[in-house]
N, C-alpha and C positions, 0 to 999 in steps of 0.2 A: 398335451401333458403326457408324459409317458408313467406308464402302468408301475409304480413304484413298488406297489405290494410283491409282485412277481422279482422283482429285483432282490428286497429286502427276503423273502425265503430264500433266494441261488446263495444270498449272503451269508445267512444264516447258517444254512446246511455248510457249507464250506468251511464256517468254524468248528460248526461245533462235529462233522465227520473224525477229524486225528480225535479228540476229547475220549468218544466212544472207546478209541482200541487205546488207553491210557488208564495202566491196572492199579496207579498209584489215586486215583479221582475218585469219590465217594460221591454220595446223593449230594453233599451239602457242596460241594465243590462244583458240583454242575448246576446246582439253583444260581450260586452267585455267580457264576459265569454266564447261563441263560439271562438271568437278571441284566447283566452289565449288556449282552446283546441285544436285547429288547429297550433299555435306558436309550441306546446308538440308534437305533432305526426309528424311537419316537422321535429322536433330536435328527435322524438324517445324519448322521456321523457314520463313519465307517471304521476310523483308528482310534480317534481322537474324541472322548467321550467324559461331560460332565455327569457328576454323579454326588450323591449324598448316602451316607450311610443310611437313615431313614430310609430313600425311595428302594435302596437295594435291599434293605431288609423287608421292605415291603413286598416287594414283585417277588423272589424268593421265599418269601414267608418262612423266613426265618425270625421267631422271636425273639432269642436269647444274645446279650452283645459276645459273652464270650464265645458262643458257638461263631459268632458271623466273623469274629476277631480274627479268632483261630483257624480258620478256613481263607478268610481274605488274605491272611500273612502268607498260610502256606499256596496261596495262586501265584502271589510276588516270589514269592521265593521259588517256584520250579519257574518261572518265566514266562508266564503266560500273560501278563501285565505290566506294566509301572505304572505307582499311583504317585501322584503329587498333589497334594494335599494346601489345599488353601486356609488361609488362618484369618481371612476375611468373612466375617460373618455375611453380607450378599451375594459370596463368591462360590461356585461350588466347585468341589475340587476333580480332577481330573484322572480318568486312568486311559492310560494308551497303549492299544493293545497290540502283543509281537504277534504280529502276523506268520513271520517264520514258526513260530510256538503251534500260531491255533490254526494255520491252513497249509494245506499239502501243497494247493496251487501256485 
């Protein structure tokens, strides 16, 4: 079994390195992103990552819907995501993430 922890940080760091020199990002902008990269490596996802608004406001600890609203739209909105949004209550919905946006590599 190969050493996946080790993988998942090379992973990590490689998004979240451009994030750092990105002067338009706030705290709340980097929880929800952290969040959303922590959500991928509990699932083992790499792009392509189920999510709920719950667990992301959870792992971020963010309490409020309007802060978590306002900040998720503005991540969609400069590029560093697409969400698609499931309307199936078992289903959770999806965001996938621009690689071009979040890694230099």
């Amino acid at each position: 079994m190969r050493n996946s922890k080790k993988g998942d940080k090379y992973r990590i760091m490689q998004y979240l390195s451009p994030i750092t020199e990105e002067s338009t990002l706030n705290v709340w902008h980097l929880a929800i992103l952290t969040a959303i990269l922590y959500l991928g490596c509990q699932q083992g996802k790499r792009r392509k990552i189920r999510v709920s608004r719950k667990n992301i406001m959870a792992v971020s600890h963010i309490s409020t819907f309007p802060t978590y609203h306002k900040y998720f739209k503005e991540l969609q909105d400069l590029g560093y995501f697409r969400y698609i949004p499931s309307y199936h209550p078992g289903v959770r919905s999806e965001v996938v993430l621009n690689k071009k946006r979040l890694s230099k590599i």
